[in-house]
N, C-alpha and C positions, 0 to 999 in steps of 0.2 A: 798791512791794512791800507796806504797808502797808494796801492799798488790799485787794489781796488779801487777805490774813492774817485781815485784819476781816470779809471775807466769808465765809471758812470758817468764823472764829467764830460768827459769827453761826448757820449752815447745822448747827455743834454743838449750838446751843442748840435750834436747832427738834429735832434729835433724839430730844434728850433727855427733852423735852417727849413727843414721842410715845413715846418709851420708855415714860414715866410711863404713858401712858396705857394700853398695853398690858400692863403689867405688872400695873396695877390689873383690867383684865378677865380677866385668866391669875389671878389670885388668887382672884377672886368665882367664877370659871369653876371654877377645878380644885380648889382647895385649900378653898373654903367650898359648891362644887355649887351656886353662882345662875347660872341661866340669862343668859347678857348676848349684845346684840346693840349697835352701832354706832350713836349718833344722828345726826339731822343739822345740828343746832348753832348758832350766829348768825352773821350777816353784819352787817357794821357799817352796813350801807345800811338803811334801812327797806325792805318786800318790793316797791315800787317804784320801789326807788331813791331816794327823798328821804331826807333827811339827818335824821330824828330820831332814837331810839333805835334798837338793834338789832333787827333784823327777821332771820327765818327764810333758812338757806341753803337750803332745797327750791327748786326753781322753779313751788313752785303762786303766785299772786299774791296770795292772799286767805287764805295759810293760817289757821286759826283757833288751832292751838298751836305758835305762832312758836320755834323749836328746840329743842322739847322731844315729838319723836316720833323714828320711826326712818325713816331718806332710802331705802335702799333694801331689805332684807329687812323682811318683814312682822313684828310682835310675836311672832306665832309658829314665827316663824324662832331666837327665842332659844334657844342650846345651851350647854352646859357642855363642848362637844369641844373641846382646845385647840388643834388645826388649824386649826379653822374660827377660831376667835377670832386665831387668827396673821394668817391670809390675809386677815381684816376689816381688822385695823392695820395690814399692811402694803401696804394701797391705800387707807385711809383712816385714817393715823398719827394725823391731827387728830381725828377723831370723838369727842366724849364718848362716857361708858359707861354704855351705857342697861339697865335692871337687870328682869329681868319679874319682876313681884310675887308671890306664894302659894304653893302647891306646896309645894318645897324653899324656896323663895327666902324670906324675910321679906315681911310682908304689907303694912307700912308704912315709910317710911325718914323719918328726919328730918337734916335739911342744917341748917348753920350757915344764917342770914340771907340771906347775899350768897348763898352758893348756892344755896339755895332759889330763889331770885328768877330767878336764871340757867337754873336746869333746869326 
């Protein structure tokens, strides 16, 4: 039974995780009007498989900006609809939230360190 239990926990926590992230795209989306669209992230494989650092989840092999572009809508697919930013999370709960720059949106963003590095 325990065996169980710990698996639901676990399947809470990924959740939750995508709540976060969704919730943070409904806020830049609705509530501040930045365009955001769905990135596609890192895999812990390098992009062919070897075991170095994180490499890009796209399946290009050679990408040149390892999870920091967008997997399937183009840049310009960014909206502030919050339909649309639902229906991104809820088929890609995991995706980071990729922010298009200018316009409305801020023209530069600055990340703590670690995140920087990451995105």
């Amino acid at each position: 039974m325990r065996e169980i239990l710990g698996r639901r926990r676990r399947l809470r926590l990924r959740r939750k995780e995508g709540t976060a992230r969704l919730d943070a795209a409904l806020t830049c989306a609705t509530v501040w009007q930045w365009p955001v669209l769905p990135g596609v992230g890192t895999a812990q494989a390098g992009p062919r498989g070897e075991s170095g650092g994180p490499g890009c989840a796209c399946p290009e092999p050679d990408c040149a900006v390892p999870g920091a572009h967008p997997f399937d809508p183009g840049l310009l697919a960014a909206t502030t609809d919050e339909r649309m930013v639902r229906w991104w999370w809820t088929h890609r709960p995991t995706a980071p939230v990729m922010l298009a720059t200018g316009g409305r949106a801020p023209c530069a963003v600055s990340l703590p360190a670690v995140a920087g590095a990451r995105a």
